[in-house]
Each structure stands twice: as structure tokens, then as C-alpha cells.
C-alpha positions in Angstrom: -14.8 9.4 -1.3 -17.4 11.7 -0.8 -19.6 9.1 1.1 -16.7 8.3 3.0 -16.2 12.6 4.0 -20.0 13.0 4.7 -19.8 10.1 7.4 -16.9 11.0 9.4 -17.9 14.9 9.4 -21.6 13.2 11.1 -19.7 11.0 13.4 -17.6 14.1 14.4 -20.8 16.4 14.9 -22.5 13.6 17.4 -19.2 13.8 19.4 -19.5 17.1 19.7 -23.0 17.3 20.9 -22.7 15.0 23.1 -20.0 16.6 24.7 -21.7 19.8 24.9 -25.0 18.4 26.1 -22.7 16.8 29.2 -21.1 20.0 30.0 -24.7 21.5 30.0 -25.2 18.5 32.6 -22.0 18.8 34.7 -23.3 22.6 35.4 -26.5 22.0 36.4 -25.5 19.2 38.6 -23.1 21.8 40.0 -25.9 23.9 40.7 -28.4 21.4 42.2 -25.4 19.7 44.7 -25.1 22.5 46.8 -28.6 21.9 48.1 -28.0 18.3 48.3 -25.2 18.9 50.6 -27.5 21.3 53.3 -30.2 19.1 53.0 -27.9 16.0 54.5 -27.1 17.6 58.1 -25.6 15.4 61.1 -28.3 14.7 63.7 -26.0 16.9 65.9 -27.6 17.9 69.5 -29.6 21.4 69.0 -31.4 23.7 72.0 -34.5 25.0 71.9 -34.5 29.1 72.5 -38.0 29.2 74.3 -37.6 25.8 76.4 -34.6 24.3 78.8 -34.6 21.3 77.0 -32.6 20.2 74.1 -33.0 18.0 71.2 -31.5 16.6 68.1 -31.3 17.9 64.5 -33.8 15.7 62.3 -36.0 16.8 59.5 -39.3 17.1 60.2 -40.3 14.4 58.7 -37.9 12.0 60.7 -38.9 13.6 63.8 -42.9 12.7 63.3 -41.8 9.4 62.7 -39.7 8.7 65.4 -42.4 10.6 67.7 -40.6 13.7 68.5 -41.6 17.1 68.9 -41.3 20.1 66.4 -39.3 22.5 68.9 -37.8 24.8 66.1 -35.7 25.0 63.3 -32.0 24.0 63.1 -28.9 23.2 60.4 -30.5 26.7 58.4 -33.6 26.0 58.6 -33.7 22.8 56.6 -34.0 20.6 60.3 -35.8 20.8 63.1 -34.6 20.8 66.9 -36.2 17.3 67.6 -37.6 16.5 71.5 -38.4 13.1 73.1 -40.7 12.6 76.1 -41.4 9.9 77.9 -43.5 9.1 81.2 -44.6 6.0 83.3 -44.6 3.1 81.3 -42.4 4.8 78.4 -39.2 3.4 76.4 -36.8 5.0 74.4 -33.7 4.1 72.4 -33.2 8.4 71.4 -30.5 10.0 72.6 -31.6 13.1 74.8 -34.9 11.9 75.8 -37.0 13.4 78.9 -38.8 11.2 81.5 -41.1 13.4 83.1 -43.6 12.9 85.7 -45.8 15.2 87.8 -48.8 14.6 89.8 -49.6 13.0 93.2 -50.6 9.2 93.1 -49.0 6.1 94.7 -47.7 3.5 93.4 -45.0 2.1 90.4 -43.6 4.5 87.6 -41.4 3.0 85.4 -39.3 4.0 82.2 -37.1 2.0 80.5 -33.7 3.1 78.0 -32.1 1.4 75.3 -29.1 2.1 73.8 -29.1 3.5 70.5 -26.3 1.4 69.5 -23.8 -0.7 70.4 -20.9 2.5 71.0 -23.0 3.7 73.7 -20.7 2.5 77.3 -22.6 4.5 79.5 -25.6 6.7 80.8 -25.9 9.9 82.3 -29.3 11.4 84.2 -29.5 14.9 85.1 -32.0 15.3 87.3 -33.3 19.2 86.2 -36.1 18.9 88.3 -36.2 16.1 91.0 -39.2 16.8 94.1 -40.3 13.5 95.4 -41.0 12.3 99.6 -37.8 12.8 101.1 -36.1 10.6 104.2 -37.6 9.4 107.7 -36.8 12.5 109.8 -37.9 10.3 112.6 -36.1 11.3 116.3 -37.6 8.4 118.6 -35.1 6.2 119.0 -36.3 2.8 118.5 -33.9 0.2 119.3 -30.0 -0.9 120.3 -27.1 -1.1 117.6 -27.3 -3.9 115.6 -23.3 -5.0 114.3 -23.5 -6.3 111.1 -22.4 -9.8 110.7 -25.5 -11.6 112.5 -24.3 -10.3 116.0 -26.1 -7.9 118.0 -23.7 -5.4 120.4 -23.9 -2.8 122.7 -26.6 -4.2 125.2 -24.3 -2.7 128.0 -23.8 0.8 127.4 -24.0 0.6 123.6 -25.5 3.4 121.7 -29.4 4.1 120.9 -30.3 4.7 117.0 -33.1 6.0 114.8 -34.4 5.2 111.5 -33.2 9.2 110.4 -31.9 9.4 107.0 -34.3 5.9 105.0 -36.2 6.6 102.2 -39.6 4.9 103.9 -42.3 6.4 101.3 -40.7 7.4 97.7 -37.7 6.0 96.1 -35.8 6.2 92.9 -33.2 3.5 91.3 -31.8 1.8 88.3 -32.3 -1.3 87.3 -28.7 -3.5 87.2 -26.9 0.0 88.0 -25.2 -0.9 91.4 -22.9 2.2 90.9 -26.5 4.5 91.8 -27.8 3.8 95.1 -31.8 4.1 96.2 -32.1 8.3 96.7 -35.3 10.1 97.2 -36.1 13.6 98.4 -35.0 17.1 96.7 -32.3 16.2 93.8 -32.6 18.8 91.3 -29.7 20.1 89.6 -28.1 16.5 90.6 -26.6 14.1 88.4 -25.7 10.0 88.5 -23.4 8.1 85.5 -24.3 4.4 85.3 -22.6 1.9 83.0 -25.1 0.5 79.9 -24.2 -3.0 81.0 -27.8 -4.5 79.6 -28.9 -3.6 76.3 -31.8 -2.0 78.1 -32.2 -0.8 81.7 -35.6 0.6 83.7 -35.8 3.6 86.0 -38.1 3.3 88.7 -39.6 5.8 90.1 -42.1 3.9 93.3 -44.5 6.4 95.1 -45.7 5.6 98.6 -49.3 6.3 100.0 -48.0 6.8 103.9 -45.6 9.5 104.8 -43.7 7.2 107.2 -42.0 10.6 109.2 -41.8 12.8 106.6 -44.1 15.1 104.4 -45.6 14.0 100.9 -45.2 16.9 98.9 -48.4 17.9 97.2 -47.3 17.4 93.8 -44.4 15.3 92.9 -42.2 16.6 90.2 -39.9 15.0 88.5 -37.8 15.8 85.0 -35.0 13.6 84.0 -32.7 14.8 81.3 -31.5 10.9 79.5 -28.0 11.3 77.6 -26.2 8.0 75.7 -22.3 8.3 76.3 -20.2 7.1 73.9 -17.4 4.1 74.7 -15.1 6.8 72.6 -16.2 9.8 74.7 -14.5 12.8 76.8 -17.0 12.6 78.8 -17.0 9.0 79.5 -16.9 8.5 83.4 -14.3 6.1 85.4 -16.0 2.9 86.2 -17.6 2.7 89.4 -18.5 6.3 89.6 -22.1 7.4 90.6 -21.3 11.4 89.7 -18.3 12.8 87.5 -17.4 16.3 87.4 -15.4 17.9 84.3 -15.5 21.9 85.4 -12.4 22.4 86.8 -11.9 25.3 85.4 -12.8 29.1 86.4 -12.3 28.6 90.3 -13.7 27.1 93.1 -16.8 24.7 92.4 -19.2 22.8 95.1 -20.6 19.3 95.2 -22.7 17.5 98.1 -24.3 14.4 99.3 -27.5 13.8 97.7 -30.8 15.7 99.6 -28.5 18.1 101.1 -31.3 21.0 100.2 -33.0 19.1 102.9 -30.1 18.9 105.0 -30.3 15.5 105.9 -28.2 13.1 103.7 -30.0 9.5 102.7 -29.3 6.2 104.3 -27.6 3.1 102.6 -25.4 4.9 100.2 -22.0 4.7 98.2 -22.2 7.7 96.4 -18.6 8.1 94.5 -18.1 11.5 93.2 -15.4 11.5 90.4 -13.6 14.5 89.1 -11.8 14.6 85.9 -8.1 15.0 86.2 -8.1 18.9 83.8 -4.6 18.8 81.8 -1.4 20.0 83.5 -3.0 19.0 87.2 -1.7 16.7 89.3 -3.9 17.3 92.6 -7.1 18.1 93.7 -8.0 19.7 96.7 -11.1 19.8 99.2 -12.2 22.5 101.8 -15.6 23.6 103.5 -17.0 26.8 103.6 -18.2 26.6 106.7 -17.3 23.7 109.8 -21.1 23.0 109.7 -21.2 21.9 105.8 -19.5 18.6 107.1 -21.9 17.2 109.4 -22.0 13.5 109.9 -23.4 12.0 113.0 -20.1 11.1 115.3 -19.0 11.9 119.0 -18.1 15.8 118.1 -14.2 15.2 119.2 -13.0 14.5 116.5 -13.4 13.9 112.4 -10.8 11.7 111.4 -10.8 8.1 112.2 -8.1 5.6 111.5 -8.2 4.0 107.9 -9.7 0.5 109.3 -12.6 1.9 110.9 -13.7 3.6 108.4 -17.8 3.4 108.8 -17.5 0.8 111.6 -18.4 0.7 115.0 -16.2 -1.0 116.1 -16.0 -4.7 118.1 -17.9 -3.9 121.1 -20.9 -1.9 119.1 -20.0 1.3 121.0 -18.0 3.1 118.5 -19.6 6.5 117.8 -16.9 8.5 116.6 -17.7 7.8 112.3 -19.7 5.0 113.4 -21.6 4.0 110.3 -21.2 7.4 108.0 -18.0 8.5 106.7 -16.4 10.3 103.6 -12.8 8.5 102.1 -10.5 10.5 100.6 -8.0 8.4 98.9 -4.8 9.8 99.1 -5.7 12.5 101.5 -2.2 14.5 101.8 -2.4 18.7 102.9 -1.8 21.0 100.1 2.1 21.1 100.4 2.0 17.5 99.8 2.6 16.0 103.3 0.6 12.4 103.6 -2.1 12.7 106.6 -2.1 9.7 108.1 -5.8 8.7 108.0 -8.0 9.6 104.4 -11.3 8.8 106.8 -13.3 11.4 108.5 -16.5 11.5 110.3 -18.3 13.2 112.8 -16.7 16.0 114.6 -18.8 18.9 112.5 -16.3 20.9 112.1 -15.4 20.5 108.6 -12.4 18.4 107.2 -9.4 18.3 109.0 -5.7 17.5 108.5 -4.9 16.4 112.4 -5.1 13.2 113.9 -7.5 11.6 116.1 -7.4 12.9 119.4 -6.4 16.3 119.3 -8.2 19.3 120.0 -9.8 20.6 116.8 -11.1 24.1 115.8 -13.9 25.3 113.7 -11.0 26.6 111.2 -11.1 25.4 107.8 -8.7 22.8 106.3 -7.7 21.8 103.3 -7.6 18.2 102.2 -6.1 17.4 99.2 -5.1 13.9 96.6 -3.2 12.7 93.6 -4.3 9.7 93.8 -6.4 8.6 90.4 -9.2 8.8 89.6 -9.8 12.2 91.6 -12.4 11.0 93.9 -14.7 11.3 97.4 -16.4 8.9 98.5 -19.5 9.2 100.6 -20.5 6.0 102.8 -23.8 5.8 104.9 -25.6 2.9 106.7 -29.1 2.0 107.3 -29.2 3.5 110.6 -28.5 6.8 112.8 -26.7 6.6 116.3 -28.1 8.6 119.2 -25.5 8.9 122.0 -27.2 8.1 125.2 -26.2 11.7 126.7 -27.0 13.5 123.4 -29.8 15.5 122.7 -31.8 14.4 119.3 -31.3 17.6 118.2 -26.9 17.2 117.8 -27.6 14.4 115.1 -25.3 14.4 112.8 -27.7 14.0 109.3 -27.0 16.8 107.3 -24.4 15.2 104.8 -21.7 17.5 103.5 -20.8 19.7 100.8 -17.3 20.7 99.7 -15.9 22.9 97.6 -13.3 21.4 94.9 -10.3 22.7 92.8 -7.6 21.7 91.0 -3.8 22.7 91.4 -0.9 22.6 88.4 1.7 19.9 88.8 
């Protein structure tokens, strides 16, 4: 019987240590998770106080590996804000990344981006700092209008053009991104959305050595911010779009053709600026500042054009009013709503209008407005500039436009 007491009293003692020695265990595990829990940060986006770039939250030990640079701490201290660089002949798969180039030489500079993962629908560029050869400013005119379609018009009394407005030395494009068109001159502050269609895609940057009517600029500068949209994202952009706008709020905002700090717009483009519909608008509305910030080559009488000759010239090849430049607004209505009855204009610099071809226009401001969506302009150019025969080089119409944008409640 004894025996018997002794045992279960020694059983009952192990139970008990064991339990304490687990308690003892639970609290220092208590005490130790805490740090666990800082130490695993999200690779969130992070800015850098003493640079204009940004990065992303890694430790530093992920960031050496993955070729980054220490910018800073983040996430308390236990990260680092994490930048990627890349130049000519670079490739990255980081979110964020920086394709930079400066310097002065001719020839190819390529990058190429990958997506990180198979979420990632699209890609956005900001150009923060874009300086390369801008377009042809050539005046001599140089041959007849050529229609498009394999027949040549306007021997008799068509009009003269000019090779204005190409991108003959530099250029800039996206491999398999046909919403981005060929651009080159001064870009900065400028952005362009492009779908990630291939799992990777190239940005070329191609430097000429002959200024081809314009000046090379003695060092060509060029900083491309590289951000990975998510399919699942706000900020996702309607297909199609080349630029999408989501600050709708606060007043008044401006957008323009591409180069317009050079006023003279580029040649060959499709550049469709989207705006995000904010929530509780119904319409978007367009006005310029001043009649000269719509300036696209035309016959001065007029901007709007009828719907079906939109950037045409028309049968004969003596068309000038639009002739090959245009902006479409689809939808085009005046702010109380009334439907104008053409959403082309061209020409005419005297900003955007609400009256139809023909009449008498004024250098008064109008206001164009849509509900049609996806809020949108588009911006149309060919490969050529017309010269009226009785025009002086001088009253080209080149400089592109730029247009302030808002939205109104429904």
C-alpha cells in the first residue's frame, strides 16, 4: 500500500512540473513573438526623405540580394526603403524600378520589364525627367499631299506640306504596346499606361547622330519611374488608354499633347487621355485657358469639322480645315447638356468651340463637355503638316493643345 501511495504522489509531482515548466514556456514565447511579428513587415512601397524616388520595404539583407539600394530605414527601423536602377541593356522583374540614362551618344538603349507576377494587367511610366532630340521643326515645304490609300491628290490646287512635327533623330517606344505611340522631345512630368500583354516587354530608347531640323541637346536625360499595376487595382486604366488621370478632385486640372513644352505636338500619334469617372459624377467637362492653347494646323475659320471627317482631307486632297490633326470628344454635349452636333475639332486656333461649322467664331472660351464612358480625349495626328498655298510658314498650326479638365455631380 505504501508502494502503491509513493508512486502516484511521483506521478502527480511530474504532472505538475511539467505543467509549470510549459507555462514558464508559453511566457517567454509571449515575450519573444512580439518581435517576430515587426520583424515580418509587407514589402509595402516606402519614400526616401533625401531623394524623389521611392522604393519598397525589404530587409537589408533581401535588398543586397535582389540588387537594390540601401536608401533608409522603413517598417521601424527593422527594413530598409529598397531602390532599383536600371540603364541600357538592364531588366527587371521589381516593382518600382528606375531606367535612367544620361549622356550624349548615338545609337540603341534598351531596357526590358517583367512582370513580377502573374496579377500584374498593366504598366505605368512616369516620365520624371524625359530631355531627348525633339521633332523636325522643318518649314520648307517639300512636296504635294499625298491621300492615303495608294492615291496621290491635290496636283491642282491641292495643299503644300512639311515634314513639321516627325521624330527624325531620337525616339522612344514600347515593344508590343500599340496603346503608346513613337514620342520624343521634352516629356517630363508625362505619363503612358500600357497593357502587360507579354510576360516581358522592352523600352527603347534609339539616339540619332544627325539633328535632322532640330537641336541635339547636349546631354540627354532621361529618368523613368516603372510601376506594375495590379489586374485587381484602382488604378487599373480602361483598355486602350495611352494616359489616365485619377485627380479629379480639388478643382480645375490641365493635360496636353505630348512635347507641348516645345510647343509643337509630334507626328503619327493616337494619344487617348482617360480620366477616371470620381464617384457621384456623371460628366466631364473641357475648356482652354487661352484660344491659342488649341492650336492645330487647319484653315483658321473654323474648329469643328463634321464627325466623318474627322482627320481627313477629304476626296479631292484639298481639305485643310482639320485636315490630318484633330482632337475627338466622344460625346461632346455643352455644359447644360445640349448634344453639339459634331465631337471633332481642328484648326481654327481659337480654342474649343460649341458652334458648328461655318459660323463666325470668337476668341471666347467654350466649354465642351461628355458622359459618355470612359471619360476620354483623343488626340489624332498624321505623318505630315499642311501649308496652305497663301499661308505664311509662320501660321502653322503645330503646337498641340492643352486643356483644362473637371468634373461635375450628376
Amino acid at each position: 500500500m505504501n508502494y502503491l501511495m509513493n508512486f502516484v504522489i511521483l506521478i502527480l509531482m511530474i504532472w505538475s512540473t511539467k505543467a509549470e515548466e510549459e507555462q514558464a514556456g508559453d511566457n517567454r514565447d509571449s515575450r519573444l513573438l512580439p518581435v517576430f511579428q515587426v520583424v515580418r513587415f509587407p514589402n509595402d512601397p516606402c519614400v526616401i526623405g533625401t531623394s524623389s524616388k521611392n522604393g519598397t520595404c525589404y530587409t537589408a539583407e533581401e535588398c543586397s540580394n535582389k540588387g537594390g539600394t540601401n536608401g533608409g530605414s522603413c517598417a521601424s527601423g527593422f527594413g530598409v526603403c529598397c531602390t532599383f536602377t536600371i540603364g541600357c541593356g538592364g531588366s527587371t522583374s521589381e516593382n518600382c524600378t528606375y531606367f535612367e540614362y544620361s549622356g550624349s551618344n548615338s545609337g540603341a538603349c534598351n531596357a526590358r520589364v517583367c512582370k513580377l507576377s502573374s496579377a500584374i494587367c498593366q504598366i505605368r511610366l512616369d516620365l520624371d525627367t524625359f530631355v531627348i532630340t525633339g521633332p523636325s521643326t522643318a518649314v520648307t515645304t517639300n512636296a504635294l499631299m499625298v491621300e492615303l490609300g495608294g492615291m496621290i491628290r491635290g496636283a491642282n490646287g491641292g495643299k503644300i506640306i512639311t515634314q513639321r512635327t516627325n521624330c527624325a533623330t531620337d525616339t522612344f517606344s514600347v515593344g508590343n504596346a500599340p496603346s503608346i505611340p513613337v514620342v520624343c522631345g521634352t516629356l517630363t512630368g508625362d505619363h503612358v499606361y500600357f497593357d502587360a500583354s507579354d510576360s516581358c516587354h522592352n523600352l527603347m530608347l534609339n539616339f540619332g547622330q544627325w539633328s535632322n531640323d532640330n537641336t541635339i541637346p547636349t546631354t540627354r536625360t532621361v529618368s523613368i519611374k516603372i510601376s506594375q499595376v495590379n489586374c485587381a487595382s484602382a488604378h487599373r486604366a480602361p483598355p486602350g488608354c495611352t494616359q489616365y488621370f485619377t485627380n479629379a478632385a480639388g478643382g480645375a486640372k490641365s493635360f496636353s499633347t505630348f512635347n507641348y513644352a516645345n510647343s509643337i505636338h509630334l507626328a503619327n500619334q493616337k494619344q487617348v487621355i482617360c480620366f477616371r469617372r470620381e464617384q457621384g459624377n456623371c460628366q466631364i467637362c473641357y475648356s482652354a485657358a487661352a484660344a491659342t492653347d488649341f492650336h492645330l494646323s487647319g484653315s483658321g475659320k473654323g474648329n469643328m469639322i463634321k464627325d466623318h471627317s474627322c482627320c481627313d482631307y477629304g476626296t479631292t486632297g484639298k481639305g485643310v480645315l482639320g485636315g490630318g490633326d484633330c482632337a475627338v470628344f466622344p460625346g461632346a454635349e455643352k455644359k447644360t447638356g445640349t448634344a453639339i452636333k459634331a465631337v471633332c475639332q481642328a484648326g481654327g486656333q481659337k480654342g474649343l468651340v460649341t458652334s458648328t461649322k461655318g459660323k463666325t467664331l470668337t476668341a471666347t472660351a467654350a466649354t465642351v463637355c461628355s458622359r459618355t464612358a470612359p471619360f476620354r480625349v483623343e488626340f489624332i495626328s498624321d505623318g505630315i503638316e499642311v501649308v496652305a498655298i497663301t499661308t505664311t510658314i509662320a501660321d502653322i498650326g503645330s503646337k498641340g493643345l492643352k486643356l483644362l479638365y473637371w468634373q461635375n455631380s450628376c
